[in-house]
C-alpha positions as CSV (number, residue, x, y, z in Angstrom):
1,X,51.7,210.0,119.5
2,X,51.0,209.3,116.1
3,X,51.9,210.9,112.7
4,X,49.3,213.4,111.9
5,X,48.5,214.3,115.4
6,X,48.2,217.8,116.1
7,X,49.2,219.0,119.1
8,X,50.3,222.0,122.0
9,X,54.0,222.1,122.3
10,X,55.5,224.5,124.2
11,X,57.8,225.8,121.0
12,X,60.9,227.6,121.9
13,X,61.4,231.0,120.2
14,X,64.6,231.0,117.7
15,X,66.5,233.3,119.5
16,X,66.2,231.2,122.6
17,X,64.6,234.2,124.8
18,X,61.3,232.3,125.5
19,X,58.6,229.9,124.2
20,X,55.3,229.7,123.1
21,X,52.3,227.1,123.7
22,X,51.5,226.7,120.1
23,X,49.8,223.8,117.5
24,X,52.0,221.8,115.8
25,X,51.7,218.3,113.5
26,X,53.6,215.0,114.5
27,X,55.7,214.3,111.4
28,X,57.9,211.4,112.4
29,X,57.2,207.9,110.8
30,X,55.2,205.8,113.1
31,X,57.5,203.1,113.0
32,X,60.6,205.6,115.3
33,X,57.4,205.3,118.3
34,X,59.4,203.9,120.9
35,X,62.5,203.5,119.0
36,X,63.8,207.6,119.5
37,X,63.4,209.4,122.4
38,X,62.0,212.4,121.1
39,X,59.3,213.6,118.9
40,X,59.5,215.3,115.5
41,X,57.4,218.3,115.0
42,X,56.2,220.8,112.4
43,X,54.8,224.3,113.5
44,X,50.9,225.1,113.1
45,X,50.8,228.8,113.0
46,X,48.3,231.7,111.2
47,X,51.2,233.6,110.3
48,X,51.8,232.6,106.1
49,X,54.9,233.2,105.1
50,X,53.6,233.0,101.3
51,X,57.1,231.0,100.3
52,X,56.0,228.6,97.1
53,X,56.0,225.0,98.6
54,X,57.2,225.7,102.1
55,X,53.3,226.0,103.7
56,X,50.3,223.8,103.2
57,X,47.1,225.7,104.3
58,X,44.8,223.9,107.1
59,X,41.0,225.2,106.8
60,X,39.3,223.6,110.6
61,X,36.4,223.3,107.8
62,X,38.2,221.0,105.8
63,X,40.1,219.4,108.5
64,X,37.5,219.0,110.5
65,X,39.4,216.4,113.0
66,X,42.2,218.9,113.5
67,X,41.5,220.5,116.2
68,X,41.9,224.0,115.3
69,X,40.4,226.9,115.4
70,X,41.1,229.3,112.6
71,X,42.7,228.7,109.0
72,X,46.3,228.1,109.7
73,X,49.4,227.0,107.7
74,X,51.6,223.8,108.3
75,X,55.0,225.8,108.2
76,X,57.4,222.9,106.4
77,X,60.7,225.3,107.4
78,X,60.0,225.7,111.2
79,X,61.0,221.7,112.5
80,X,61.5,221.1,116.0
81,X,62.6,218.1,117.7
82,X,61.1,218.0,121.1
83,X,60.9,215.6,124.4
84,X,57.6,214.2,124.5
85,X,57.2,216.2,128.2
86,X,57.0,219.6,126.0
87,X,53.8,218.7,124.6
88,X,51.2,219.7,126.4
89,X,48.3,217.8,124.5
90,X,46.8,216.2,121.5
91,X,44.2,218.3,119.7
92,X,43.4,216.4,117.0
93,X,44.5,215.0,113.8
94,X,45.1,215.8,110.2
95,X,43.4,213.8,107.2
96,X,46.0,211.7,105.4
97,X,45.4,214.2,102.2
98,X,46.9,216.9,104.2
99,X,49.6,214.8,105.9
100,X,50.9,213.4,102.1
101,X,50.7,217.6,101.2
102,X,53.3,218.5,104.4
103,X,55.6,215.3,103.4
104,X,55.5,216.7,99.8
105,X,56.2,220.1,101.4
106,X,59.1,219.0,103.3
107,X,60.8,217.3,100.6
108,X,60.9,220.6,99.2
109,X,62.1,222.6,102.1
110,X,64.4,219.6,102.7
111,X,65.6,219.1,98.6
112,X,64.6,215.8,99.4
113,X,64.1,213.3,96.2
């Protein structure tokens, strides 16, 4: 997998009571492919939270190689760090405009420089 990817995971709920097949973006540096185990992922969901800088909106009409369905939101504060055998499948990809909007969103979430 590749950064920008989007695909199924099957993302654990918070409170540990279950799991969801859901979208998600790769967000890891392509460089860490075969250097780490695991892949790191940031949720796809329709559900805005509406926090300033947290969320970058994905239209399927702008982002037409996305994969997705519906308008969604890249949520920047729900990370998950995942074996590769959790993901079910690649959907699609996100444009490199959108992928430099999540890294600007996570340096937010993240206080990042």
């Amino acid at each position: 997998m590749k950064r920008g990817d989007v695909v199924l995971v099957d993302w654990p709920y918070s409170d540990r009571t279950g799991s969801k097949l859901r979208p998600a973006v790769v967000v890891h540096a392509d460089f860490l492919n075969g250097l780490i185990d695991d892949t790191v992922l940031v949720q796809i969901t329709r559900t805005a939270h509406r926090i300033p800088g947290t969320e970058v909106v994905l239209d399927p009409t702008q982002e037409t190689a996305s994969g997705l369905l519906q308008v969604s939101v890249a949520s920047c504060m729900n990370l998950l760090t995942a074996d590769p055998g959790v993901i079910d499948q690649t959907i699609g990809c996100l444009s490199d405009a959108a992928m430099r909007q999540i890294g600007d969103c996570l340096k937010k979430v993240l206080e990042l420089p």
